[in-house]
PDB file of the backbone (N, CA, C, O) and the ligand in Angstrom, with CONECT records:
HET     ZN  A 101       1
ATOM      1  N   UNK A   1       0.830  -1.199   0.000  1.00  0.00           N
ATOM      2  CA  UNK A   1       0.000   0.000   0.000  1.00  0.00           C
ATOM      3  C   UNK A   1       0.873   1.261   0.000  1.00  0.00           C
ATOM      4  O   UNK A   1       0.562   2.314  -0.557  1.00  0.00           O
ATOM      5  N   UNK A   2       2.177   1.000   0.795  1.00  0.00           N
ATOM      6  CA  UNK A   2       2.764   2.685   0.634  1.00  0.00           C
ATOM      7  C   UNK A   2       3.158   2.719  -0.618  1.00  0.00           C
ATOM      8  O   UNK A   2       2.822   3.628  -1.377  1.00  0.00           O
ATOM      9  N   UNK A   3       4.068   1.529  -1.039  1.00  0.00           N
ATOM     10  CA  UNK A   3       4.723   1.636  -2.190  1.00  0.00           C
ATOM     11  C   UNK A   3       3.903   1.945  -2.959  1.00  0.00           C
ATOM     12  O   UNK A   3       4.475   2.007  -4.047  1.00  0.00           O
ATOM     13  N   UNK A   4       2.457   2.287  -3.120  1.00  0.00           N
ATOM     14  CA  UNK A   4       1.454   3.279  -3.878  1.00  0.00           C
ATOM     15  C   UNK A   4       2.012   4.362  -4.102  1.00  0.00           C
ATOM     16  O   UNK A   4       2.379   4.882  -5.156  1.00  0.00           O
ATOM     17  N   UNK A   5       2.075   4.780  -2.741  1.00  0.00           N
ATOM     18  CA  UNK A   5       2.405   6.337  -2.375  1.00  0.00           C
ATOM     19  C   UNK A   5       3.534   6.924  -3.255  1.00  0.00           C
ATOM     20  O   UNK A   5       3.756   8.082  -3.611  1.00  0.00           O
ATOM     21  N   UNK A   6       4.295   5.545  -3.535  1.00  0.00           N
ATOM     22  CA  UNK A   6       5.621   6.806  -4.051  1.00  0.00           C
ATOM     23  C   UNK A   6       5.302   6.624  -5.523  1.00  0.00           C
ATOM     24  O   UNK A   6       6.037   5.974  -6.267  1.00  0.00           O
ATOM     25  N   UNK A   7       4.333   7.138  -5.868  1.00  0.00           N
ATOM     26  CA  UNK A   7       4.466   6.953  -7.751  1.00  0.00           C
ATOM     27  C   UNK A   7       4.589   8.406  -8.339  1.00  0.00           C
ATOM     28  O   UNK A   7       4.146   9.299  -7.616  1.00  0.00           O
ATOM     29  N   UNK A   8       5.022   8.696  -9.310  1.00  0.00           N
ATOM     30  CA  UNK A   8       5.595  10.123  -9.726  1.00  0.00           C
ATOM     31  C   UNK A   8       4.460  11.434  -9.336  1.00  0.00           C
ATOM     32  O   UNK A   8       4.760  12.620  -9.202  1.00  0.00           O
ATOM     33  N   UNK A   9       3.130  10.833  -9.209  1.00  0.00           N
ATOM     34  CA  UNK A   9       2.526  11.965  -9.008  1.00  0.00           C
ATOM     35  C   UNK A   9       2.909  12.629  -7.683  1.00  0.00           C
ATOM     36  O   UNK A   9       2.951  13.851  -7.543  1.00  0.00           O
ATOM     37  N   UNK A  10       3.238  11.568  -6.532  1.00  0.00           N
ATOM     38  CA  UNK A  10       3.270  12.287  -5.425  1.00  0.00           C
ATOM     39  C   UNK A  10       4.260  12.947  -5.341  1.00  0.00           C
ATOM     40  O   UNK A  10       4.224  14.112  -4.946  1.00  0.00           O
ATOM     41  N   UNK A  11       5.610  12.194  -5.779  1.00  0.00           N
ATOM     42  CA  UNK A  11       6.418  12.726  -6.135  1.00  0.00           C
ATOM     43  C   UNK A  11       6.633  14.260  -6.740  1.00  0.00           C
ATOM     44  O   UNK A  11       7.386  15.120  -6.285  1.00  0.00           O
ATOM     45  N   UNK A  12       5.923  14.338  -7.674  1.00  0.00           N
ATOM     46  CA  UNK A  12       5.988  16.067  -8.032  1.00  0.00           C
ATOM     47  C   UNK A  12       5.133  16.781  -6.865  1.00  0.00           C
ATOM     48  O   UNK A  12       5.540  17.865  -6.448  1.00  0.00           O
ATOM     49  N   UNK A  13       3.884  16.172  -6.288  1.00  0.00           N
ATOM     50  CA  UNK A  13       3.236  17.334  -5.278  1.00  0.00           C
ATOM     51  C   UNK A  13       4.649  17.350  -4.229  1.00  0.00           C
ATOM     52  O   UNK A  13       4.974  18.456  -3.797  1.00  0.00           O
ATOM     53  N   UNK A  14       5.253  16.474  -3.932  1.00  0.00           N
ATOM     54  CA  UNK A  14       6.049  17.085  -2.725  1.00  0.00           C
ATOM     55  C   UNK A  14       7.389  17.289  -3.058  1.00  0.00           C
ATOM     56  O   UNK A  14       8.312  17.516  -2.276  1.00  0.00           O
ATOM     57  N   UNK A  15       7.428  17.199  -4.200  1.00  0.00           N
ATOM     58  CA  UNK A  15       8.764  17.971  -4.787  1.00  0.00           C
ATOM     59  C   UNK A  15       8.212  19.510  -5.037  1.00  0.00           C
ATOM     60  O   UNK A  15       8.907  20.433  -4.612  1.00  0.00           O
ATOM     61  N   UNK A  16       7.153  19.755  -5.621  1.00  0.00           N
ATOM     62  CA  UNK A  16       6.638  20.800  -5.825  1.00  0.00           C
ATOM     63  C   UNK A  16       6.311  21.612  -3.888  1.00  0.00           C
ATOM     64  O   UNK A  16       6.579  22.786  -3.635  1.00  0.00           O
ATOM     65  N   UNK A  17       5.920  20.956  -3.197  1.00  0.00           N
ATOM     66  CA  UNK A  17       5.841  21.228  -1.906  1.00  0.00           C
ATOM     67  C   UNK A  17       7.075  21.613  -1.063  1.00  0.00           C
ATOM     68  O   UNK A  17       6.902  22.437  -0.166  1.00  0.00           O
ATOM     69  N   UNK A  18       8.492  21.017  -1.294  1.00  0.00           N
ATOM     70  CA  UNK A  18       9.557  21.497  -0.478  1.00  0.00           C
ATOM     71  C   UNK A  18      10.314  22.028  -1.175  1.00  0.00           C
ATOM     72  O   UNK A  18      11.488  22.157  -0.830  1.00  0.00           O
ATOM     73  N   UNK A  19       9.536  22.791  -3.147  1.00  0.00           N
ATOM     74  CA  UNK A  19      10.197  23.628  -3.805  1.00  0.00           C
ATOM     75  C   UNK A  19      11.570  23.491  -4.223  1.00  0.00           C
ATOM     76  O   UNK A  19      12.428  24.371  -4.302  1.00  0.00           O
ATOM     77  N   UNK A  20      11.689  21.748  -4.585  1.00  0.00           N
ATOM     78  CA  UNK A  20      12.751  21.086  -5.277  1.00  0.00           C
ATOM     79  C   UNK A  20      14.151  21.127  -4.033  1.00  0.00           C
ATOM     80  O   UNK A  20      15.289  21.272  -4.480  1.00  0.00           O
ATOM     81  N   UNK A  21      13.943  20.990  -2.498  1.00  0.00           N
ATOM     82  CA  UNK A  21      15.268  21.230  -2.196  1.00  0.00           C
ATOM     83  C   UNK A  21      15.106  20.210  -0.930  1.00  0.00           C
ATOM     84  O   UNK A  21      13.996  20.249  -0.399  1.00  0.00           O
ATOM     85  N   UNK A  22      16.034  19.325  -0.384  1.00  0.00           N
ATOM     86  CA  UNK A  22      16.383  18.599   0.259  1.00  0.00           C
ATOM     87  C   UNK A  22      15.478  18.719   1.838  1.00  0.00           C
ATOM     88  O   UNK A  22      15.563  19.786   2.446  1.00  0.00           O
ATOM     89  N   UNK A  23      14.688  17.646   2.392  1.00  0.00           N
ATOM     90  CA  UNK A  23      14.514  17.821   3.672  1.00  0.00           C
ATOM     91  C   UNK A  23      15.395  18.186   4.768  1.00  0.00           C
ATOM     92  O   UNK A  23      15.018  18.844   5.738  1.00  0.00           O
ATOM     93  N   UNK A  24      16.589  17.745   4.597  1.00  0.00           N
ATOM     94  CA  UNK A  24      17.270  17.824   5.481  1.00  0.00           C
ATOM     95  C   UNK A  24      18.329  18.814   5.313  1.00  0.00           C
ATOM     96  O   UNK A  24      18.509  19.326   6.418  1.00  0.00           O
ATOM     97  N   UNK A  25      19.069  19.293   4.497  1.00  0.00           N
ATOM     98  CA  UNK A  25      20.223  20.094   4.046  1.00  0.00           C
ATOM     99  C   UNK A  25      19.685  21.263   3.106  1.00  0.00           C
ATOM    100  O   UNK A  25      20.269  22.343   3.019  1.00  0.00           O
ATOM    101  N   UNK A  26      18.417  20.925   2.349  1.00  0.00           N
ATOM    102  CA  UNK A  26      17.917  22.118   1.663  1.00  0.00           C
ATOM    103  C   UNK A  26      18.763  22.476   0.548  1.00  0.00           C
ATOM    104  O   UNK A  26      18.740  23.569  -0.018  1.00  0.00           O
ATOM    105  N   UNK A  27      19.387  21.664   0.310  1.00  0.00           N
ATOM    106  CA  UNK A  27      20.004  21.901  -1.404  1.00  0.00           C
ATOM    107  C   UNK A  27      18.704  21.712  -1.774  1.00  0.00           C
ATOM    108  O   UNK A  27      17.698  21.176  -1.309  1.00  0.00           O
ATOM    109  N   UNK A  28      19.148  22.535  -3.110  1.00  0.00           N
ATOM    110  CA  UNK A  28      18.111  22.283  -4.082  1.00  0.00           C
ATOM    111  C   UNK A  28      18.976  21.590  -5.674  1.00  0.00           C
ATOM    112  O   UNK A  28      19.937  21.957  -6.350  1.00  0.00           O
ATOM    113  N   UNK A  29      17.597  19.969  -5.757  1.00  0.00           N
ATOM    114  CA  UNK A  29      18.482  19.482  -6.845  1.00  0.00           C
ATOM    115  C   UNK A  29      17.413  18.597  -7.869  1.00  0.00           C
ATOM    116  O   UNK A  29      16.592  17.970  -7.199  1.00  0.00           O
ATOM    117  N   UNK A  30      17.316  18.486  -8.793  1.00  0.00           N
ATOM    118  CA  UNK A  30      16.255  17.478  -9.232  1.00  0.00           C
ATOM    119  C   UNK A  30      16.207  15.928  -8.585  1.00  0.00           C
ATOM    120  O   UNK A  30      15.326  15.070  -8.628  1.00  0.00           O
ATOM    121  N   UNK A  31      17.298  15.941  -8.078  1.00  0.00           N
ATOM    122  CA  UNK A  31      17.627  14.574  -7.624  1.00  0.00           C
ATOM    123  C   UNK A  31      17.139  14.099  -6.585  1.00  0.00           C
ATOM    124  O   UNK A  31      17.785  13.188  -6.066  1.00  0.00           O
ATOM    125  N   UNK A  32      15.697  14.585  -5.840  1.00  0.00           N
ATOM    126  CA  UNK A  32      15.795  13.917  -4.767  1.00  0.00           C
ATOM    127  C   UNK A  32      14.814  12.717  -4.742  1.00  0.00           C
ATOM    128  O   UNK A  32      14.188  12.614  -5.797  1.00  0.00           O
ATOM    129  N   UNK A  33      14.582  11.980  -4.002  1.00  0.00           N
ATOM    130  CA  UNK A  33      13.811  10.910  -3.711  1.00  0.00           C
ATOM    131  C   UNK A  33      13.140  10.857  -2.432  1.00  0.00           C
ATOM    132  O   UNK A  33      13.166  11.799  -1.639  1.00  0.00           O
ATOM    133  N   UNK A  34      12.561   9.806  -2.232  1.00  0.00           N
ATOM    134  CA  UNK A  34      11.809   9.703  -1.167  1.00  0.00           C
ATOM    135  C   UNK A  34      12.416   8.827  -0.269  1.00  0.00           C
ATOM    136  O   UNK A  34      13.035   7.771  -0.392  1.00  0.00           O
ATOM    137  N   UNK A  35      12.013   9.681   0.861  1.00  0.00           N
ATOM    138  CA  UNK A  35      13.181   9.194   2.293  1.00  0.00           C
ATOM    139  C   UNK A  35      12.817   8.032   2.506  1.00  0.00           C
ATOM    140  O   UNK A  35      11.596   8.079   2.657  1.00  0.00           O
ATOM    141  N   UNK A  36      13.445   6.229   2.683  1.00  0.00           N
ATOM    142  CA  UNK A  36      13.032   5.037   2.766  1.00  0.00           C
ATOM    143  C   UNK A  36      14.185   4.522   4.096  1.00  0.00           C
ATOM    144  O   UNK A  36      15.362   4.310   3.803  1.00  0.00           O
ATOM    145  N   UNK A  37      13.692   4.361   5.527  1.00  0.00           N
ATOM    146  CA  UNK A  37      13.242   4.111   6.562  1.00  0.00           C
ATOM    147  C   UNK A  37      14.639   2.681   6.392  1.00  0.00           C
ATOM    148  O   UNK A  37      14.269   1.748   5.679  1.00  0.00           O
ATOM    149  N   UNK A  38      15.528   2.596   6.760  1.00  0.00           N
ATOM    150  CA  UNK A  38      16.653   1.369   6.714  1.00  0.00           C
ATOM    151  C   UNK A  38      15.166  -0.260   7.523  1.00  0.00           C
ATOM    152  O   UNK A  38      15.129  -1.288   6.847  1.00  0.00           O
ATOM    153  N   UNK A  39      14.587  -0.221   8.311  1.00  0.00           N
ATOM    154  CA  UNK A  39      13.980  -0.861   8.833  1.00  0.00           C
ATOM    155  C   UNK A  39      13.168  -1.925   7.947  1.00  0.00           C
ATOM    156  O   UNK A  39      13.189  -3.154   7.873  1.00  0.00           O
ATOM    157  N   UNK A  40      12.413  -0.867   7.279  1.00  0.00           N
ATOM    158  CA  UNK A  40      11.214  -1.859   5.920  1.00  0.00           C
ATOM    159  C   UNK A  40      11.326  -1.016   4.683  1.00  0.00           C
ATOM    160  O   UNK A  40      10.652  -1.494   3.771  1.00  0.00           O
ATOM    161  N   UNK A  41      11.680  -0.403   4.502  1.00  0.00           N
ATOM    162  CA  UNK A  41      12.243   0.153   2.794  1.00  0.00           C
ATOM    163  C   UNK A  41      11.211   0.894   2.541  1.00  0.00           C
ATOM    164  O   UNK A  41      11.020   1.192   1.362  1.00  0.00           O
ATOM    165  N   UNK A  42      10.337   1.353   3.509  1.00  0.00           N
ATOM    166  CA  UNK A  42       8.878   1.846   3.538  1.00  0.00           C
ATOM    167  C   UNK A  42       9.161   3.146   2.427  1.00  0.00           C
ATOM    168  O   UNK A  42      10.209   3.678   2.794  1.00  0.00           O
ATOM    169  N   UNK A  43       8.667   3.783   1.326  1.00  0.00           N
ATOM    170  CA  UNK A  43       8.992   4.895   1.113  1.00  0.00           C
ATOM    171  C   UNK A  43       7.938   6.166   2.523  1.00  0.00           C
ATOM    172  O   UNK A  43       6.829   5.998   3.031  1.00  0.00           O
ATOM    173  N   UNK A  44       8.753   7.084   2.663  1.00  0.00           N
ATOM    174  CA  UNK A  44       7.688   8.198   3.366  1.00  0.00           C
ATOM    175  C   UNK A  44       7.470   9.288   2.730  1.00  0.00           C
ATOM    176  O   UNK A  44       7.766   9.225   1.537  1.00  0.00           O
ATOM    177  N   UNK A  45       7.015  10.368   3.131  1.00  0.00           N
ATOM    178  CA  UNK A  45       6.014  11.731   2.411  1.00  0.00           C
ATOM    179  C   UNK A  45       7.260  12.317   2.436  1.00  0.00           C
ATOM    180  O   UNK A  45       7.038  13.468   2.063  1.00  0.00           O
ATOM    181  N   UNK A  46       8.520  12.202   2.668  1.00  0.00           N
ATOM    182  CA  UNK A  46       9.616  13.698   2.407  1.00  0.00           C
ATOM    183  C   UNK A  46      10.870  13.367   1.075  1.00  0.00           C
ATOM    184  O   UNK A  46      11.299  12.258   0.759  1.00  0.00           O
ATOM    185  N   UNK A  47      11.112  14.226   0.687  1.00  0.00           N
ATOM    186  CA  UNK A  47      12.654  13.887  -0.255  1.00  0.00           C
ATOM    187  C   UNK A  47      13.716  14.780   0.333  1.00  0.00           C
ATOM    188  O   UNK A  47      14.008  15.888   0.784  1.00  0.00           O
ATOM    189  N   UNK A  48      14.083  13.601   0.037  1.00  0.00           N
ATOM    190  CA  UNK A  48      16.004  13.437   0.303  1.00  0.00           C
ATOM    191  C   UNK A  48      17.125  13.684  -0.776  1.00  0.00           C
ATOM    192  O   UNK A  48      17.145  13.011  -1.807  1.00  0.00           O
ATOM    193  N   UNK A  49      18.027  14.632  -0.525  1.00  0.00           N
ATOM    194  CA  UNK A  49      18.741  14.513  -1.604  1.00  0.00           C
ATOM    195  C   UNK A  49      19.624  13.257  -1.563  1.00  0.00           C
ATOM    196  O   UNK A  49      19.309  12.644  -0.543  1.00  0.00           O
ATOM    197  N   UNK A  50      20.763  12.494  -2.343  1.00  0.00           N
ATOM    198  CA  UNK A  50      21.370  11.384  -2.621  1.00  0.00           C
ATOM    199  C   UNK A  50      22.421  11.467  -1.477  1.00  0.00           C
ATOM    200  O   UNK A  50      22.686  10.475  -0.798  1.00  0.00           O
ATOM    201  N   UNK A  51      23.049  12.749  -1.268  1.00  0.00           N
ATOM    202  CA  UNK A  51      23.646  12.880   0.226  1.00  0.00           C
ATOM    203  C   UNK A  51      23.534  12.492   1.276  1.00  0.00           C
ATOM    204  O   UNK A  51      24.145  11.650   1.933  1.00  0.00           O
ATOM    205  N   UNK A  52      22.513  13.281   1.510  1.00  0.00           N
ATOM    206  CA  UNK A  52      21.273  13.062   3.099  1.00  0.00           C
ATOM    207  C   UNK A  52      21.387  11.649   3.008  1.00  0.00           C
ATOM    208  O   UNK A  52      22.015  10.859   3.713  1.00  0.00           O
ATOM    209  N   UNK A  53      20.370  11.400   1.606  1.00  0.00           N
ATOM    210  CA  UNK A  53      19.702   9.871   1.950  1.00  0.00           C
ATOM    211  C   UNK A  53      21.258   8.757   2.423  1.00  0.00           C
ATOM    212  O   UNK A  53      21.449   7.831   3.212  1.00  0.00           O
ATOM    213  N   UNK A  54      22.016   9.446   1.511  1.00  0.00           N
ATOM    214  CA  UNK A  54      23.297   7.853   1.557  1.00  0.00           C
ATOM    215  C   UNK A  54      23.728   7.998   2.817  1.00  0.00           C
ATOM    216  O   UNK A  54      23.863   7.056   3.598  1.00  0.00           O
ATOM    217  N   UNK A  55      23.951   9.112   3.061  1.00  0.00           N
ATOM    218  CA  UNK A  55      24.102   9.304   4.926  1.00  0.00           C
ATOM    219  C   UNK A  55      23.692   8.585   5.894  1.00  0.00           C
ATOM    220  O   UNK A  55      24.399   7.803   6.529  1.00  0.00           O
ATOM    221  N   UNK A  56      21.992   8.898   6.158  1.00  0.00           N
ATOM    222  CA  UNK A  56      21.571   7.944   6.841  1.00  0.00           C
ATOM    223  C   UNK A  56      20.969   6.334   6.382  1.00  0.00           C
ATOM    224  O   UNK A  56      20.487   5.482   7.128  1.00  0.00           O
ATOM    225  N   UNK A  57      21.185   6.275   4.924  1.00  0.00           N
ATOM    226  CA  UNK A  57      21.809   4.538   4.715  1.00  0.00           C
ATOM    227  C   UNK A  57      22.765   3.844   5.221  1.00  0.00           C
ATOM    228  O   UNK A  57      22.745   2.640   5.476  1.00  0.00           O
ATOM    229  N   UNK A  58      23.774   4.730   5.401  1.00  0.00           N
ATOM    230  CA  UNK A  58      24.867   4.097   5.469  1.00  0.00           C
ATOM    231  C   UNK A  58      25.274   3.773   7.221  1.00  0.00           C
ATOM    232  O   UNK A  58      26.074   2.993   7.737  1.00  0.00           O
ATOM    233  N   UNK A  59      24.275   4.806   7.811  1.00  0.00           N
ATOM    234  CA  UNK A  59      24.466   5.026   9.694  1.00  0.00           C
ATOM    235  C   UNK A  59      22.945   3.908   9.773  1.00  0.00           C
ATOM    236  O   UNK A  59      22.635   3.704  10.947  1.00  0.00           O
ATOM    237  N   UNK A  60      22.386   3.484   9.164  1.00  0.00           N
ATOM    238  CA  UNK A  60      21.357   2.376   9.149  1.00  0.00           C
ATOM    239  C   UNK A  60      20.113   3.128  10.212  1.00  0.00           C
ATOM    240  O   UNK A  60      19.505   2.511  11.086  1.00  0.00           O
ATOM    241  N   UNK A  61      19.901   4.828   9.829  1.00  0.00           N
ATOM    242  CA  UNK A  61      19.295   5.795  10.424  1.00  0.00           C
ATOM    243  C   UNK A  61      19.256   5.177  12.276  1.00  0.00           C
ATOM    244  O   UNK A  61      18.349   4.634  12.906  1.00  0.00           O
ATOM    245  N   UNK A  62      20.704   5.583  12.691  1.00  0.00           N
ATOM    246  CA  UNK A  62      21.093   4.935  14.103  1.00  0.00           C
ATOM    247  C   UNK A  62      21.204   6.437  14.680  1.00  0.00           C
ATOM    248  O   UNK A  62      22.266   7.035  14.505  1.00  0.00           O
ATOM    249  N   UNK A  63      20.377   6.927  15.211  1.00  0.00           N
ATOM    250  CA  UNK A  63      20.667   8.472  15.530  1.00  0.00           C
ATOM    251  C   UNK A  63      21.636   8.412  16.770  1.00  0.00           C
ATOM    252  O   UNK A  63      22.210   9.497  16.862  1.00  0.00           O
ATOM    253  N   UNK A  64      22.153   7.243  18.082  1.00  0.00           N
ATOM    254  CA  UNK A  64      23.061   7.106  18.202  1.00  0.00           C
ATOM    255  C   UNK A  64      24.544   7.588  17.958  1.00  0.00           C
ATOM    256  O   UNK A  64      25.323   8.401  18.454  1.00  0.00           O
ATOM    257  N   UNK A  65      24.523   6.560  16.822  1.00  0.00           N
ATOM    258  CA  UNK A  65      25.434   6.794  15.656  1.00  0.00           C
ATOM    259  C   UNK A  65      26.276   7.932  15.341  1.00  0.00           C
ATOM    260  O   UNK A  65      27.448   8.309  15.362  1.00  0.00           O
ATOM    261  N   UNK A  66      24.343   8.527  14.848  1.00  0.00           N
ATOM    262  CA  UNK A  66      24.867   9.811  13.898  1.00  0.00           C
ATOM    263  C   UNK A  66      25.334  11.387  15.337  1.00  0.00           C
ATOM    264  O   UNK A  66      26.073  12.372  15.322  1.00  0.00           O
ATOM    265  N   UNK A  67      24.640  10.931  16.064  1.00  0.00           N
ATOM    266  CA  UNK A  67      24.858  11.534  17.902  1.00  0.00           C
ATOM    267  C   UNK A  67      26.811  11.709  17.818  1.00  0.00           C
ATOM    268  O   UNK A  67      27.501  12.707  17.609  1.00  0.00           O
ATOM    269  N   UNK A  68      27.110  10.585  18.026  1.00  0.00           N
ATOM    270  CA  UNK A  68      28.392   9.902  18.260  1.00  0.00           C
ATOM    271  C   UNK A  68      29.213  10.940  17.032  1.00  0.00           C
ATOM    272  O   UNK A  68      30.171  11.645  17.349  1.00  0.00           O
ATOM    273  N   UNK A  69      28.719  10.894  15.772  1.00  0.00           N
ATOM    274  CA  UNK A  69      29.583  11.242  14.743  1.00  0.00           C
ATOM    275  C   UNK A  69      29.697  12.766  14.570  1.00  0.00           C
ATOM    276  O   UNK A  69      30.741  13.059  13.988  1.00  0.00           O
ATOM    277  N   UNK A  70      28.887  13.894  14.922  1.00  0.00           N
ATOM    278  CA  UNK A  70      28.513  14.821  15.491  1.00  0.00           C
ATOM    279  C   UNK A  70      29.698  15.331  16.541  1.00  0.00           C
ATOM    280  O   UNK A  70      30.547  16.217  16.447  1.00  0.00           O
ATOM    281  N   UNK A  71      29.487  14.711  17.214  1.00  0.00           N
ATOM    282  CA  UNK A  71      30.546  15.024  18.698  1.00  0.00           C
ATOM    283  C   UNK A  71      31.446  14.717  18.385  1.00  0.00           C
ATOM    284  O   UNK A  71      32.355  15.261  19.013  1.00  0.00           O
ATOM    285  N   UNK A  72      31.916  13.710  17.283  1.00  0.00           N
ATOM    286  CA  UNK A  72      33.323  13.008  16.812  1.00  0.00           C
ATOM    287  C   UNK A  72      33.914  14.367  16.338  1.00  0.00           C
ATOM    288  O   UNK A  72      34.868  14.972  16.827  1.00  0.00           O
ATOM    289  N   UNK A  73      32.986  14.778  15.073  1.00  0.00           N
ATOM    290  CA  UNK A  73      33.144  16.295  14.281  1.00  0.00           C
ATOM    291  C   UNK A  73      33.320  17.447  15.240  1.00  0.00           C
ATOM    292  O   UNK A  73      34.347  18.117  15.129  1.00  0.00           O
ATOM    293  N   UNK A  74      32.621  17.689  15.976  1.00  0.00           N
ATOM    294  CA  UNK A  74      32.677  18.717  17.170  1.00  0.00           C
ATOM    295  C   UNK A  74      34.433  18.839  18.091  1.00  0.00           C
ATOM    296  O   UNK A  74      35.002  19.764  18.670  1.00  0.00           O
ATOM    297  N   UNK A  75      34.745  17.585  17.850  1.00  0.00           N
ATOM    298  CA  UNK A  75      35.344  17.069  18.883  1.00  0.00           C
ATOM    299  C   UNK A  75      36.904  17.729  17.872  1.00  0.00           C
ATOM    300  O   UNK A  75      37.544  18.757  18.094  1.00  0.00           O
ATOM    301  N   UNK A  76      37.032  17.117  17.228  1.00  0.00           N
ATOM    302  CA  UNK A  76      37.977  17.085  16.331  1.00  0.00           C
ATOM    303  C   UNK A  76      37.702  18.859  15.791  1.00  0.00           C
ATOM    304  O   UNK A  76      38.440  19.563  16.480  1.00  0.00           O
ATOM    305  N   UNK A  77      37.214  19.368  15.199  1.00  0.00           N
ATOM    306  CA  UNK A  77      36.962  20.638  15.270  1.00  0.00           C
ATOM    307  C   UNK A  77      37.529  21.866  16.259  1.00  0.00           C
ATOM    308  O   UNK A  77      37.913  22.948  15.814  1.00  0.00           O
ATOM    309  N   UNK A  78      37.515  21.498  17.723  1.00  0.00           N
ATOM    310  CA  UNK A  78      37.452  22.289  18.610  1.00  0.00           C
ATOM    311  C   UNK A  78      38.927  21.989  19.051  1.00  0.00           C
ATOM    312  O   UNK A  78      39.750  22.903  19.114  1.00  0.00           O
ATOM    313  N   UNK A  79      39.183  20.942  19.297  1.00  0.00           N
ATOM    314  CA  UNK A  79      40.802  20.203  19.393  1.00  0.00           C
ATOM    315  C   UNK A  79      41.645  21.208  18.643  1.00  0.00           C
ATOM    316  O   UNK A  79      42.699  21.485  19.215  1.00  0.00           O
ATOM    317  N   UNK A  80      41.385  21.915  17.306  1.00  0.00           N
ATOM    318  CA  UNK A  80      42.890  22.444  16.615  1.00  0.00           C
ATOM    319  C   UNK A  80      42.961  23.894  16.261  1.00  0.00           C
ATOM    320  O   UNK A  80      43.778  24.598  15.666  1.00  0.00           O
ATOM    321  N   UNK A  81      41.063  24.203  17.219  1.00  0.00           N
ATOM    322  CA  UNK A  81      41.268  25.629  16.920  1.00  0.00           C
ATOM    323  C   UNK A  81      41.758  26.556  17.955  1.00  0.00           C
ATOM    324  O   UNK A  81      41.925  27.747  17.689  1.00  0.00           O
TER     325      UNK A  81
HETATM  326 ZN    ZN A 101      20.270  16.801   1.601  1.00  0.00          ZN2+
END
């Protein structure tokens, strides 16, 4: 039933809705897709640019993780200034 959801029409209303630019980072790119959940591949109502999305593919959306990697950056950042 979701995998309904993601067929090109919706696709343009909510590409047309977040005005072609990334949920999360707000680039703007033709490229985005619909944000799919590491858990059940569910597609959901937002797009992602290929960044974002490979991002939290790749952290298996572990906000943990992405917590940890944050403070890693922070960490390392603040260390050399
Ligand atoms: Zn993005």
């Amino acid at each position: 039933m979701k995998e309904q959801y993601a067929t090109k029409k919706v696709w343009k209303e909510i590409y047309s809705n977040q005005r072609g630019l990334c949920d999360i980072c707000g680039k703007k790119t033709i490229k985005l897709d619909f944000y799919r959940d590491c858990e059940d591949n569910d597609p959901h109502d937002t797009l992602l640019c290929d960044r974002c999305a490979s991002v939290l593919r790749l952290c298996k959306d572990d906000i943990e993780l992405l917590e940890e990697l944050i403070g890693f950056l922070k960490f390392q950042r603040d260390r050399w200034i």
